[in-house]
C-alpha positions in Angstrom: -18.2 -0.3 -9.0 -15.2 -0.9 -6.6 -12.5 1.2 -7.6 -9.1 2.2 -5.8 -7.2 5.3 -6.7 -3.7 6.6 -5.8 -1.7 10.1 -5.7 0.8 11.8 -3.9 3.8 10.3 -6.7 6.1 12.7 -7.3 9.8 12.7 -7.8 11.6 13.4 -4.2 15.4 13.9 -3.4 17.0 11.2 -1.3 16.5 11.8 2.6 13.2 13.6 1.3 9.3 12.5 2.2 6.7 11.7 0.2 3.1 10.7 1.0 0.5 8.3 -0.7 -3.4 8.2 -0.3 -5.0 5.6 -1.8 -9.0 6.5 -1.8 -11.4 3.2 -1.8 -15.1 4.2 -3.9 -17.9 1.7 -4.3 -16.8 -0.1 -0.7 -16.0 1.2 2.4 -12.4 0.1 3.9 -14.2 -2.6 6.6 -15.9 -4.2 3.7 -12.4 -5.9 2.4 -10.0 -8.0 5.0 -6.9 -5.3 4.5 -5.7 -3.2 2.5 -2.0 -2.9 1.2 0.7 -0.8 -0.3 2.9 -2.7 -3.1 5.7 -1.3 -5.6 7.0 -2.9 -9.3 10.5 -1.7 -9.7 12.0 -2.2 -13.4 13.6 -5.7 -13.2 12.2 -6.5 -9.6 9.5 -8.6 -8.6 6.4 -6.8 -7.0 6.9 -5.9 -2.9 4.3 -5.7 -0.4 5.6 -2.5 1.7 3.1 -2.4 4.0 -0.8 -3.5 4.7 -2.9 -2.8 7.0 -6.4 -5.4 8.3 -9.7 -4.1 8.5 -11.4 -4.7 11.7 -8.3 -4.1 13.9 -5.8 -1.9 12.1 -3.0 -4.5 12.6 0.0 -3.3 10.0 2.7 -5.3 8.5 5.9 -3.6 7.2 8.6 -5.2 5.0 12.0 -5.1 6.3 13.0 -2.7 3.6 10.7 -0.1 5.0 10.5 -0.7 8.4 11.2 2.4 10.6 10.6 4.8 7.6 7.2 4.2 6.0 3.8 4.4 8.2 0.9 3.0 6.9 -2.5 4.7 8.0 -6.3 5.1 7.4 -9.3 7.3 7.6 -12.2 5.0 8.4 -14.9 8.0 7.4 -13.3 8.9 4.5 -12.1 6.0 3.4 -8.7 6.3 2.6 -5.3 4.2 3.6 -2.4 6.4 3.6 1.0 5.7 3.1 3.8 8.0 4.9 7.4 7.8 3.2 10.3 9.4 5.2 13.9 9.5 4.5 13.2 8.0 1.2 15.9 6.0 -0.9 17.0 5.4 -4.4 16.0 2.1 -4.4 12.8 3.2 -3.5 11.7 4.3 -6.5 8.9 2.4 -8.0 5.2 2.3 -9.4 3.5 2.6 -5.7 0.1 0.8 -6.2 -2.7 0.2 -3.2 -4.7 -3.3 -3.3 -7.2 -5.2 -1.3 -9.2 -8.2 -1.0 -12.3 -9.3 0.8 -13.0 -11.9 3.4 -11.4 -15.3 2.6 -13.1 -18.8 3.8 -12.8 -20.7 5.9 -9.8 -18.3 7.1 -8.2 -15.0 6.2 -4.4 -15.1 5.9 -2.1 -13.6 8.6 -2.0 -9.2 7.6 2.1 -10.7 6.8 0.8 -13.3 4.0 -1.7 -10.5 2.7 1.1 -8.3 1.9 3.2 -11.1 0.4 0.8 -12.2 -1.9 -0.3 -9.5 -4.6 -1.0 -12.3 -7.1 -3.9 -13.5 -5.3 -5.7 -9.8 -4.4 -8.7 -9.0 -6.5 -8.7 -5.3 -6.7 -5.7 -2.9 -7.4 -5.6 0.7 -8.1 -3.6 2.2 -11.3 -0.7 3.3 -9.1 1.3 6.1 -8.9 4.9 6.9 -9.7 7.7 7.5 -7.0 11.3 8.5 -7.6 13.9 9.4 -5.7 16.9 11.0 -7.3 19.2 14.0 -6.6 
C-alpha cells in the first residue's frame, strides 16, 4: 500500500526554523517522477513550495520560498525533507508531501509538477505549521 506521512509541524515564532520529513512506505522515492511539498492556507489556493525529481534530484522552489526553504532526500531511507528557515506569518499553513509516477509519453518539467497538485495521485495527511509571536 503506497502511503506518504508527514511530521515536524509545530507552531514556530517568526524568524524561527522548522523542519518537515515526509516518509514514503510501500514505494521507494525513485519509483515515482518527484516528489513535492505543498501548503492549503485558509482562504488561499493550494502552493507548490518546493519539489524535488527522482532520478536527478533537480528542485523547484516558488518564489515565496526561495532562499529560505531547502528541499532534500534520503534515498535509503526514503524520506524528502523539507528545511524552513526564517519562517513568516504568512507561512503558516497545512504542509502536505505528494508525488506521482512516471507520465507518458512525457513527464512534466520538476516546475509544472509542483504547480499542479490537482493532478498528483498520492498525498500524505499533512501536517500543521504556524508561525506566530
Amino acid at each position: 500500500q503506497v502511503k506518504l506521512v508527514e511530521s515536524g509541524g509545530g507552531l514556530v515564532q517568526p524568524g524561527g526554523s522548522l523542519r518537515l520529513s515526509c516518509e514514503a512506505l510501500g514505494f521507494t522515492l525513485e519509483d515515482y517522477y518527484a516528489i513535492g511539498w505543498f501548503r492549503q492556507a485558509p482562504g488561499k489556493e493550494d502552493e507548490g513550495v518546493s519539489c524535488i525529481r527522482s532520478h536527478d534530484g533537480l528542485t523547484y522552489y516558488s518564489d515565496s520560498v526561495k532562499g529560505r526553504f531547502t528541499i532534500s532526500r534520503d534515498i535509503a531511507k526514503r524520506e524528502v525533507y523539507l528545511q524552513m528557515d526564517n519562517l513568516k506569518p504568512e507561512d503558516t499553513a497545512v504542509y502536505y508531501c505528494a508525488a506521482d509516477p512516471p507520465r507518458y509519453p512525457s513527464d512534466p518539467t520538476i516546475e509544472a509538477f509542483c504547480n499542479m497538485p490537482g493532478d498528483l495521485g498520492y498525498w500524505g495527511q499533512g501536517t500543521q505549521v504556524t508561525v506566530s509571536s
